[in-house]
C-alpha positions in Angstrom: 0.0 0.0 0.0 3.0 2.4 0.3 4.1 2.2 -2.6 0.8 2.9 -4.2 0.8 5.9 -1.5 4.4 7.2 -3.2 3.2 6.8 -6.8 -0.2 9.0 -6.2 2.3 11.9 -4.4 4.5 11.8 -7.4 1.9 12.1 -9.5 0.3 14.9 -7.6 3.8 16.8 -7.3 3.7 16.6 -11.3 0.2 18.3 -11.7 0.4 22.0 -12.1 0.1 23.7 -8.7 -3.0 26.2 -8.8 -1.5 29.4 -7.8 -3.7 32.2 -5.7 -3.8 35.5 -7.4 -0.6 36.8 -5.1 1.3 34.4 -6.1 0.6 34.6 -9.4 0.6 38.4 -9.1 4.2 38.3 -7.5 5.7 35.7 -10.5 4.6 38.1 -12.7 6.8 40.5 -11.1 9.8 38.8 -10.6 9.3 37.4 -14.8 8.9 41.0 -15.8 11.9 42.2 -13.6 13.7 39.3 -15.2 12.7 40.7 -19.0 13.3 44.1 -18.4 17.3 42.9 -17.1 17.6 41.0 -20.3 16.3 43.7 -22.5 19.3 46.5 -21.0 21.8 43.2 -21.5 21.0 42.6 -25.1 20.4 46.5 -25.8 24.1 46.6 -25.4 25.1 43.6 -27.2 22.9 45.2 -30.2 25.2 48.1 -30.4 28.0 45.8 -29.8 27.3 43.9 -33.0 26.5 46.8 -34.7 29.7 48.4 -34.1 31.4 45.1 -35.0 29.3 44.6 -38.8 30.7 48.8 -39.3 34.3 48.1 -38.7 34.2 45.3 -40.9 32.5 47.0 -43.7 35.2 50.0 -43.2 38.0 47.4 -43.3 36.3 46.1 -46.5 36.4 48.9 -48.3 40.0 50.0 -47.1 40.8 46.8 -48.5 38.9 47.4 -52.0 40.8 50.7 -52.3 44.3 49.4 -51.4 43.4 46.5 -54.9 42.2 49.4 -56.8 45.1 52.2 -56.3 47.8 48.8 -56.3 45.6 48.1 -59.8 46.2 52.0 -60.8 49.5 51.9 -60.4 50.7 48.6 -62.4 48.8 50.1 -65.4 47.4 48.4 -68.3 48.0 44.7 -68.6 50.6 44.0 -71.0 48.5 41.1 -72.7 45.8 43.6 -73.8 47.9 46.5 -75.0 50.7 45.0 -77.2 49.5 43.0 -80.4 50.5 39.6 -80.6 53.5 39.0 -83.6 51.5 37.1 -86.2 52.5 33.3 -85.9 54.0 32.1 -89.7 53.1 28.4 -90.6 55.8 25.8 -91.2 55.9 23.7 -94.0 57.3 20.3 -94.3 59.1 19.8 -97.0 58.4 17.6 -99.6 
């Protein structure tokens, strides 16, 4: 019989507890201080993550510009600008 006793307390502790409207009033509280604590902590990672994506946009660019003035410098490609000799054919001889 005890052990049926045991099984029926477990079984109770498992149900949701009905909570009188103090209680309830007061987790409400401590939930929404909980929120609002989380909201200033992830405010700031926001901006910290923002700050992050602009310096690596600026580095980015900085980057772009260094290729382009490097690019500026070296001038044309030589392929493009000099004409290729004109290749003869050889002919075996007969």
């Amino acid at each position: 019989m005890s052990e049926k006793n045991t099984k029926e307390e477990s079984i109770q502790e498992d149900a949701p507890k009905q909570l009188s409207p103090e209680e309830l009033a007061e987790k409400r509280k401590i939930m929404k201080k909980n929120y609002q604590d989380q909201i200033s902590i992830l405010t700031l990672q926001l901006d910290y993550e923002k700050l992050l994506a602009d310096i690596e946009q600026a580095r980015a660019k900085r980057m772009e510009m260094i290729i382009r003035q490097a690019q500026m410098s070296a001038g044309p490609e030589a392929d493009s600008e000099q004409p290729q000799p004109e290749k003869r054919e050889r002919k075996l001889k007969s």
